[in-house]
ZADO-1210 file (C-alpha; in nm, 4 decimals, padded with zeros to 6 digits):
<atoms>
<atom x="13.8736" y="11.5072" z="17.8841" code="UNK" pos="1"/>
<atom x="13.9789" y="11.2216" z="17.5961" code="UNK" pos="2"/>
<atom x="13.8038" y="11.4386" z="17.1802" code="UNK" pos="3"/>
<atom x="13.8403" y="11.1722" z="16.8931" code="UNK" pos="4"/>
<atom x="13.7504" y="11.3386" z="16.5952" code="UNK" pos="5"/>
<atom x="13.7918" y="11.2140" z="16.2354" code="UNK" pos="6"/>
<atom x="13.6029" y="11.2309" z="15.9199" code="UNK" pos="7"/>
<atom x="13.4503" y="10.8760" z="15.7630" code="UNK" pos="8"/>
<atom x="13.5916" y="10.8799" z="15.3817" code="UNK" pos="9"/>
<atom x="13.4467" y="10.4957" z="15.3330" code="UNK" pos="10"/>
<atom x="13.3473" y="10.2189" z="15.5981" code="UNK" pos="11"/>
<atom x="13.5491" y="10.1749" z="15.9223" code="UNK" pos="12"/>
<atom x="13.5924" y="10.2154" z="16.2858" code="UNK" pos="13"/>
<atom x="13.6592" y="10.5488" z="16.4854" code="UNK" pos="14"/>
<atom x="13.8654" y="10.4832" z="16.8137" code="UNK" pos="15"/>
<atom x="13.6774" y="10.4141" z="17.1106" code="UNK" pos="16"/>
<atom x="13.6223" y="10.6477" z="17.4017" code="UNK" pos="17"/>
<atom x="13.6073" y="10.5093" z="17.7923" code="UNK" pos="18"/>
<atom x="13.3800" y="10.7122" z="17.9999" code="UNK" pos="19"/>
<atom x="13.0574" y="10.7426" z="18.2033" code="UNK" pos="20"/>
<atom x="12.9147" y="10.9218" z="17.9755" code="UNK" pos="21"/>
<atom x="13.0055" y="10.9866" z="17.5614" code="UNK" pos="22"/>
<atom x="12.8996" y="11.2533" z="17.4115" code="UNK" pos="23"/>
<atom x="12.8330" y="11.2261" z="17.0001" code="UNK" pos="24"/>
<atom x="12.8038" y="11.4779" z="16.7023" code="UNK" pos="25"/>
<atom x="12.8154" y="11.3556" z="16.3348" code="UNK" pos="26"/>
<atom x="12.7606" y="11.5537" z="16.0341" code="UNK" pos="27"/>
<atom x="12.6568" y="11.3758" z="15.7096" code="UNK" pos="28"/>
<atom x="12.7598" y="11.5413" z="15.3792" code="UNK" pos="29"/>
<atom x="12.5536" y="11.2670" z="15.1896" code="UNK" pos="30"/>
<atom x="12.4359" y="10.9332" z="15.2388" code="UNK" pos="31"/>
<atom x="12.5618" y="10.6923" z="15.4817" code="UNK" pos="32"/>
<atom x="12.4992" y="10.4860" z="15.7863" code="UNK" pos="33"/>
<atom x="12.6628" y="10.5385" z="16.1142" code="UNK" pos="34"/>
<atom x="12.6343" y="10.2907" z="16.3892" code="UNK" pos="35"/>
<atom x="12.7015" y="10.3671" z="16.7758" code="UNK" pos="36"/>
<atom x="12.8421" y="10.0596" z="16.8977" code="UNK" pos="37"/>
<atom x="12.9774" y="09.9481" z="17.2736" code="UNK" pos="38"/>
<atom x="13.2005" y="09.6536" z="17.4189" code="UNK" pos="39"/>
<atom x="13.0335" y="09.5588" z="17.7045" code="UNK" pos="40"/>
<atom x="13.1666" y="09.2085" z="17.7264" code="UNK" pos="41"/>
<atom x="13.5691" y="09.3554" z="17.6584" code="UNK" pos="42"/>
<atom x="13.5905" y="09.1725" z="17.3462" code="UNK" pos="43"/>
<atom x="13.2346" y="09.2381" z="17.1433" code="UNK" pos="44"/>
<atom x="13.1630" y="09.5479" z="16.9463" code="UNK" pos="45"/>
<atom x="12.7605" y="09.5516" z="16.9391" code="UNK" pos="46"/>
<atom x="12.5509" y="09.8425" z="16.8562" code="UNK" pos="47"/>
<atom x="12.3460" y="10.0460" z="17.0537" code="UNK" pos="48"/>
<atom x="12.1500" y="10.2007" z="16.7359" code="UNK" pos="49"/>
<atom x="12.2474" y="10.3497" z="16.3883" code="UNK" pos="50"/>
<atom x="12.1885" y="10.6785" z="16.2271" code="UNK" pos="51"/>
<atom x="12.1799" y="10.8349" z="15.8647" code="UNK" pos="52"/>
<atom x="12.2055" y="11.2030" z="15.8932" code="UNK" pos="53"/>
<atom x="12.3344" y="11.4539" z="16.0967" code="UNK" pos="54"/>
<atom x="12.2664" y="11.3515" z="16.4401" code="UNK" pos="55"/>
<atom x="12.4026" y="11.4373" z="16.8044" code="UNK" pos="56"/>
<atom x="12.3574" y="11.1364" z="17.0617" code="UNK" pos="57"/>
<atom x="12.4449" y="11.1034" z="17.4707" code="UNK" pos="58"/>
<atom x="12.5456" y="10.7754" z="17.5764" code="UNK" pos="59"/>
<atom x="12.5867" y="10.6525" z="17.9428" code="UNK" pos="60"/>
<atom x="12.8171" y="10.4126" z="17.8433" code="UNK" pos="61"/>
<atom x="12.9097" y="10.3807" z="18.2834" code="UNK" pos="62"/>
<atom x="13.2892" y="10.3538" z="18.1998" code="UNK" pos="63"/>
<atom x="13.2623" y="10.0754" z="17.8863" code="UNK" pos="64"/>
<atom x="13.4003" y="10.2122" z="17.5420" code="UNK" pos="65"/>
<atom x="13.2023" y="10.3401" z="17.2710" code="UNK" pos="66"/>
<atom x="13.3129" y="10.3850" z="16.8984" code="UNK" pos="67"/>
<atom x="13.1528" y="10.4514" z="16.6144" code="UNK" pos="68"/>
<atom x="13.1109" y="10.2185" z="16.2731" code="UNK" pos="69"/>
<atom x="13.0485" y="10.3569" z="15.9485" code="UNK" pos="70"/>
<atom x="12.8945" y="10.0215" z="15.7851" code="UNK" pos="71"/>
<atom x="12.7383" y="10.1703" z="15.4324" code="UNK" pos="72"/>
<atom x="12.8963" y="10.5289" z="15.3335" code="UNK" pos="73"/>
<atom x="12.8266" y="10.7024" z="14.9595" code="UNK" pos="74"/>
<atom x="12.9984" y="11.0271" z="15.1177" code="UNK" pos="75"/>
<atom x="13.1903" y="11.1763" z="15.3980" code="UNK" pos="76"/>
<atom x="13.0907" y="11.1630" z="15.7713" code="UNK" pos="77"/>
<atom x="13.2836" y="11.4336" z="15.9939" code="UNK" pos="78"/>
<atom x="13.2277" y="11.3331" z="16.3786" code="UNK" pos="79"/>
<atom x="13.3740" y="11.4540" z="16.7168" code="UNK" pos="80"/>
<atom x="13.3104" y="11.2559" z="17.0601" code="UNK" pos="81"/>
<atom x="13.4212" y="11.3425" z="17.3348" code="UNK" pos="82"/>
<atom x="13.3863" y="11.2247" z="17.7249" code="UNK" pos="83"/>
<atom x="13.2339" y="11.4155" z="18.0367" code="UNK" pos="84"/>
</atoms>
């Protein structure tokens, strides 16, 4: 069992997470957005959908890593996600 966990203190990239399925929690402490993004071609970061506030998301991602992408951030985004 692979936990990132990290806190978003401006925009950036989490470290992605292989698995067959992801599980998400993010807690927003103001306003920002948060995208949930996957590589399904090995070299493409796309997103699956984006979220601003506090949400917890399931993604069967079937082995192909997911990250998070904090794209627009006014205040601080704590997060954990961790595999099956």
């Amino acid at each position: 069992m692979a936990i990132v966990t990290g806190t978003f203190t401006g925009t950036g990239q989490s470290a992605a997470v292989t698995s067959g399925k992801v599980y998400i929690d993010m807690t927003f402490a103001g306003t920002a957005t948060v995208a949930v993004e996957w590589q399904l071609d090995g070299t493409n970061w796309r997103a699956i959908n984006s979220y601003t506030s506090s949400s917890q998301v399931i993604v069967e991602s079937g082995g192909i890593p997911v990250r998070l992408n904090c794209t627009a951030f006014t205040n601080n985004v704590t997060y954990a996600i961790r595999d099956k």
